[in-house]
C-alpha positions as semicolon CSV with decimal commas, in nm:
position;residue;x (nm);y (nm);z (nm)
1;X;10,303;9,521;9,142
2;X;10,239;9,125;9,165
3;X;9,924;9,016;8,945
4;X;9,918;8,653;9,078
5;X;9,871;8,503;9,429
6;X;9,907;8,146;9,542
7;X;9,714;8,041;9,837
8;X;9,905;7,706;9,988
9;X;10,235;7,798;9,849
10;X;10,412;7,552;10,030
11;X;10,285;7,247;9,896
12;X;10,333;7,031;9,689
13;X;10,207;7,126;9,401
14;X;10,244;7,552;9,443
15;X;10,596;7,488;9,545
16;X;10,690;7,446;9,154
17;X;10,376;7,604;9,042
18;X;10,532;7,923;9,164
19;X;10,885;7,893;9,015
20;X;10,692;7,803;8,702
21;X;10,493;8,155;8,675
22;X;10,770;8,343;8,784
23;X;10,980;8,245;8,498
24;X;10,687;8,353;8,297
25;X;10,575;8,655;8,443
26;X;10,900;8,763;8,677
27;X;10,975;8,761;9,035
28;X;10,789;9,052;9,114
29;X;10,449;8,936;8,960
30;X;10,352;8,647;9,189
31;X;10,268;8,656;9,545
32;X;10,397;8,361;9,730
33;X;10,142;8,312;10,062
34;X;10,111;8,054;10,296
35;X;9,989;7,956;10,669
36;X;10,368;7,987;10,830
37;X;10,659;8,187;10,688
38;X;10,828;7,965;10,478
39;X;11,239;7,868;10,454
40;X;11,394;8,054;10,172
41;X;11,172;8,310;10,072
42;X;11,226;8,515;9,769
43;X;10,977;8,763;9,591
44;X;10,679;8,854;9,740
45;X;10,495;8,660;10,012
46;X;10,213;8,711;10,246
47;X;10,094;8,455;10,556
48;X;9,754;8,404;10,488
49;X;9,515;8,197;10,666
50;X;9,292;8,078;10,393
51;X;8,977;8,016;10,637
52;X;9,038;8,441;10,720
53;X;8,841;8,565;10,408
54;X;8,989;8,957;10,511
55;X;9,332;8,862;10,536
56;X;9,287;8,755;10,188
57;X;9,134;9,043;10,092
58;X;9,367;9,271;10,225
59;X;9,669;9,064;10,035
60;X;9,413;9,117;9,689
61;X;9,392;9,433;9,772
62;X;9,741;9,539;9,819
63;X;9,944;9,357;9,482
64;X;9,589;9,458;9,286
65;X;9,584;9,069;9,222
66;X;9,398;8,938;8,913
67;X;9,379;8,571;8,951
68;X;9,452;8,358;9,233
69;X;9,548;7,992;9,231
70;X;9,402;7,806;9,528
71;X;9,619;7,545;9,665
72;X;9,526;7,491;10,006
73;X;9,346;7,204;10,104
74;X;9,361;6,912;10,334
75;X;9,418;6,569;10,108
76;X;9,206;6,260;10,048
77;X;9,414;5,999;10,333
78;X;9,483;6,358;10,604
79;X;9,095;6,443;10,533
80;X;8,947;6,100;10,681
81;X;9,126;6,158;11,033
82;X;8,900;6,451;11,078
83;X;8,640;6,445;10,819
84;X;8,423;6,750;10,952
85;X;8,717;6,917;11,021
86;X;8,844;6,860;10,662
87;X;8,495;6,950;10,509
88;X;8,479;7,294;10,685
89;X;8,860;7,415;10,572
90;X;8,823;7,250;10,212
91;X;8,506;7,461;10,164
92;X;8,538;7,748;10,394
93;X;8,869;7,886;10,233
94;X;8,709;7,806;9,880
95;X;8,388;8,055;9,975
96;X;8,633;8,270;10,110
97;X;8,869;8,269;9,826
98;X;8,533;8,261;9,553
99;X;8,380;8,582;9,729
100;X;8,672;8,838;9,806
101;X;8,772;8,773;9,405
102;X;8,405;8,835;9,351
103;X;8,410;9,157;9,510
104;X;8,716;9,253;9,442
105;X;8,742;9,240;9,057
106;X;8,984;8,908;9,042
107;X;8,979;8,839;8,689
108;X;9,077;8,428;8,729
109;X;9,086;8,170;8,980
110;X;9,222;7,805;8,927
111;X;9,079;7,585;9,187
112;X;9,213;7,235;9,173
113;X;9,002;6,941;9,225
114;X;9,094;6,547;9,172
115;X;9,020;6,207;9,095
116;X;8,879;6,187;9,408
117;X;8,557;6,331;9,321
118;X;8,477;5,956;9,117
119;X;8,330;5,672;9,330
120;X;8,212;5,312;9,291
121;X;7,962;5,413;9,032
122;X;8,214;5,539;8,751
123;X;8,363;5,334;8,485
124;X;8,760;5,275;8,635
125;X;8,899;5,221;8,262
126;X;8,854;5,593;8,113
127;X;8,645;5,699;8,303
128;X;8,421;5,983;8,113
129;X;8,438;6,329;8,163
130;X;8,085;6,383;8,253
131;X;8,073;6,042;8,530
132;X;7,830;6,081;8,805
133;X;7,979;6,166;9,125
134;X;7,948;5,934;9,442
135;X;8,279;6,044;9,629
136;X;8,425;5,787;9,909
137;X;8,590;6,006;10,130
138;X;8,539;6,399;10,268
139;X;8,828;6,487;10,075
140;X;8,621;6,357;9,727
141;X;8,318;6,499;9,882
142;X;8,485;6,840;9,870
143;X;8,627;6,873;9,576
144;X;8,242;6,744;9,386
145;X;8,079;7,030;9,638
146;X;8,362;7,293;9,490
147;X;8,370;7,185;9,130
148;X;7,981;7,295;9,124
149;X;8,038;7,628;9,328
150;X;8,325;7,695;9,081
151;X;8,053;7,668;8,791
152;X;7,788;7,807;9,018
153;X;8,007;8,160;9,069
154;X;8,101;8,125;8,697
155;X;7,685;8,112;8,562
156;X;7,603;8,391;8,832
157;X;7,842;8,615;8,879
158;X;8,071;8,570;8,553
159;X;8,339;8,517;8,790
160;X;8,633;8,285;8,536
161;X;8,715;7,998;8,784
162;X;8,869;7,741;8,614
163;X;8,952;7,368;8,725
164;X;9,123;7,079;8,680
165;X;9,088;6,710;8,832
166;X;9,433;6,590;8,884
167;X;9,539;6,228;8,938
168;X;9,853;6,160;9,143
169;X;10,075;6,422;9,102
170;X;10,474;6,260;9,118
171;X;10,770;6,511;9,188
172;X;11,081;6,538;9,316
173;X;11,055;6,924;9,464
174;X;10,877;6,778;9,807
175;X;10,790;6,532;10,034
176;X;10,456;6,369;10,016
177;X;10,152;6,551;10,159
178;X;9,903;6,304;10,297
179;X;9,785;6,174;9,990
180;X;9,663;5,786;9,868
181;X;9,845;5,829;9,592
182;X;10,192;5,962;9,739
183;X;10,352;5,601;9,786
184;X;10,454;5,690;9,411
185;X;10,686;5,969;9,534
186;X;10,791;5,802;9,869
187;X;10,889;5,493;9,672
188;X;11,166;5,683;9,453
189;X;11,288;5,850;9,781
190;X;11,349;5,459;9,937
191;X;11,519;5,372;9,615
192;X;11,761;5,631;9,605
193;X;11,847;5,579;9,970
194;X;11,857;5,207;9,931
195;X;11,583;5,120;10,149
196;X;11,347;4,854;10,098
197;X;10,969;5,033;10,009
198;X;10,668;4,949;10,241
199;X;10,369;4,989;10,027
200;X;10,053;5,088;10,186
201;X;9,868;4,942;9,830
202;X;9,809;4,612;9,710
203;X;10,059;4,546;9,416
204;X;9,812;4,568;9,151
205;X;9,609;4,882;9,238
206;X;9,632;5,042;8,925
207;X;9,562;5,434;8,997
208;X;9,623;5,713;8,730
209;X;9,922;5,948;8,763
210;X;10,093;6,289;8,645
211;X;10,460;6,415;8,653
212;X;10,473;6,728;8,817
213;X;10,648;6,898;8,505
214;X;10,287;6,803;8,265
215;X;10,056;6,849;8,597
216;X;10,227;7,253;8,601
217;X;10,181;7,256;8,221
218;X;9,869;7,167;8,235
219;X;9,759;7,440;8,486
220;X;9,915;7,733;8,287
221;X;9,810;7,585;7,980
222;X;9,426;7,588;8,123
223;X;9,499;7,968;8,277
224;X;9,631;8,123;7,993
225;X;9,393;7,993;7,733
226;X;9,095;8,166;7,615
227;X;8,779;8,201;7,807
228;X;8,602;8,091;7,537
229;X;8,763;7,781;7,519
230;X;8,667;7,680;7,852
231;X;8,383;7,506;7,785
232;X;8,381;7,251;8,114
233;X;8,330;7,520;8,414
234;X;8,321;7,245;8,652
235;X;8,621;7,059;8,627
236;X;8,874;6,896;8,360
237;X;8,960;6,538;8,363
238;X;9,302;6,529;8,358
239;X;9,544;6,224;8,264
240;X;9,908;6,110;8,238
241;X;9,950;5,752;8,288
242;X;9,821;5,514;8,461
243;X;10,052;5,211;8,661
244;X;10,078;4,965;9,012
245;X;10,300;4,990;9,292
246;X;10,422;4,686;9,116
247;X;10,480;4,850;8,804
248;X;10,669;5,175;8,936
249;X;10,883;4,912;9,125
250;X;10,985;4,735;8,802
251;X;11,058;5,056;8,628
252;X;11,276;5,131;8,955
253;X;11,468;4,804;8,908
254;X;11,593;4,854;8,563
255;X;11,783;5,153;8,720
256;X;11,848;4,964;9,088
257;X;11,822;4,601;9,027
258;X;11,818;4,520;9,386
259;X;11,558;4,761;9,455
260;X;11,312;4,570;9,695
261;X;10,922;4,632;9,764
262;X;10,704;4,492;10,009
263;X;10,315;4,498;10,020
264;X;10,151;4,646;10,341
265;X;9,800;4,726;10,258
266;X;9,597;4,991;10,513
267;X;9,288;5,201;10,517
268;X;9,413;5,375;10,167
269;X;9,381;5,061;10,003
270;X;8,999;5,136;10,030
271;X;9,018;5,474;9,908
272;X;9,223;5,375;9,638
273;X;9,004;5,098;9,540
274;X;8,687;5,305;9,464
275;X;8,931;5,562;9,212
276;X;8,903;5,524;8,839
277;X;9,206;5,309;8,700
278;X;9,249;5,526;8,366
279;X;9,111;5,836;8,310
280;X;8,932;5,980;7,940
281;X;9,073;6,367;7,933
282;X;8,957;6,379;7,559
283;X;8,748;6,738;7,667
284;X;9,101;6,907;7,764
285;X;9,244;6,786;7,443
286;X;9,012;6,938;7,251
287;X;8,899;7,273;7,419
288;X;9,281;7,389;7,485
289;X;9,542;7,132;7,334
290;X;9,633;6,908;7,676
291;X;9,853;6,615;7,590
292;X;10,093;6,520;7,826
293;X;10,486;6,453;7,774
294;X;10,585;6,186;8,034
295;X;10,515;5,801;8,049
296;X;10,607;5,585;8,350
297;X;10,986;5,503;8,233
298;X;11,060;5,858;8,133
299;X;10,929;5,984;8,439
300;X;11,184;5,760;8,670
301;X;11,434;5,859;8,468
302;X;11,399;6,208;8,527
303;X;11,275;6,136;8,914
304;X;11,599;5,955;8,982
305;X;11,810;6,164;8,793
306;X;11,717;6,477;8,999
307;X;11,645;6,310;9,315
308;X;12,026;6,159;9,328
309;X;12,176;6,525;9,226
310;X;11,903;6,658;9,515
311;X;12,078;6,380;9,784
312;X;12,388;6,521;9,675
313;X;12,363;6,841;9,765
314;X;12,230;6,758;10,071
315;X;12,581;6,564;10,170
């Protein structure tokens, strides 16, 4: 029987996050589960409709699942199209997800939040762990609300949710997913087909970033350590490296000298203005032994490296 579900499977981030814990735990083990069947399933997987708190249940219920990762979510530049709309899925599947594991004896739940919770009033170089929160958009506003439910559940019920505030996450497994911070993965796709890159931020919006590979390591690293190390039950900074669009365009052009970016600046240039520039994850260092692996020129290596051998295979 499967110990682990993923709600929002087909993201992003639970794309990898799955291969990841099924080379850990096996196929069999982890519960793949989505809104829509999704192209080349293998293992386990359930459609789930994360706002139907029963359908979840019923998936708990059958695998006898013991933690749950919650993935699903609509994204910081997606969210401000339809801001109620966003603020009544963000938190509706979170109850949902925080009270069938209640009453169902799930012994974990990792409930990812961001850098989006941090607003005008933080400190953009390092910005501490414990910053007060004044979010800028419904997607920020959220994530805050379900950082303090996750601790909330955790002081009343002694239910172990645990969290993490992720910056950018880069990868080559997927396509951005409506994110501010996904011109860093678009921009490697453009280079690799030879296409000049539109940037939707100014040049020198500094924003802090993760490579998928450290933003997975971090997650299991959080999950499988012990509860007693968890001292922050609201949510972990998290950090990788920090760099501009024009900065992941130079690194580009040491690979593709006549890689060419241009500077388009929208409505996410707002968002991404009011985000911390570097982030202080000094709390996950110490509690459970984060430190990250990639910097910004390793990290195109390996993004071009994979994405050519991807386009490839595509041919």
């Amino acid at each position: 029987m499967a110990r682990s579900l993923i709600i929002g499977a087909g993201g992003q981030l639970g794309t990898v996050l799955t291969q990841a814990l099924r080379d850990i735990h096996g196929n069999d083990q982890v519960v793949r589960s989505d809104m829509r069947e999704l192209d080349n399933i293998t293992g386990p997987f359930e459609v789930i409709d994360a706002t139907d708190a029963d359908r979840i249940a019923e998936v708990v219920k059958k695998y006898e699942i013991e933690e749950i990762y919650h993935l699903a979510a609509i994204l910081s530049a997606n969210g401000e199209k339809n801001p109620l709309g966003t603020w009544d899925i963000n938190m509706k599947t979170l109850f949902n997800v925080l009270e069938v594991s209640r009453m169902n004896g799930v012994k974990k739940i990792f409930y990812p939040s961001s850098i989006a919770v941090f607003g005008s009033e933080v400190n953009q170089q390092n910005t501490p762990q414990s910053s007060f929160l004044n979010p800028s958009t419904v997607y920020g506003i959220s994530k805050a609300a379900g950082e303090n439910w996750a601790q909330y559940y955790f002081q009343r019920y002694g239910l172990d949710v645990r969290s993490l505030r992720y910056p950018g996450v880069i990868g080559y497994q997927s396509l951005p997913g409506g994110g501010t911070t996904d011109y860093a993965v678009d921009i490697y796709h453009k280079a690799i087909e030879g296409a000049t890159f539109s940037c939707f931020l100014e040049e020198n919006t500094t924003l802090p970033m993760i490579y998928m590979e450290d933003a997975i390591r971090a997650t299991i690293e959080l999950m499988q350590a012990p509860k007693e190390n968890i001292k922050t039950r609201t949510s972990y900074n998290l950090a990788g490296m920090s760099f501009s669009p024009k900065e992941i365009a130079s690194s580009i052009q040491k690979i593709y000298p006549d890689f060419e970016i241009t500077y388009e600046p929208d409505f996410r240039q707002q968002i991404a203005a009011s985000w911390p520039q570097s982030i202080d994850d000094s709390r996950a260092k110490g509690d459970w032994g984060w430190n990250p692996k990639f910097n910004l020129e390793s990290m195109t290596e390996d993004m071009i490296k994979n994405l050519k051998l991807k386009y490839s295979k595509a041919e």
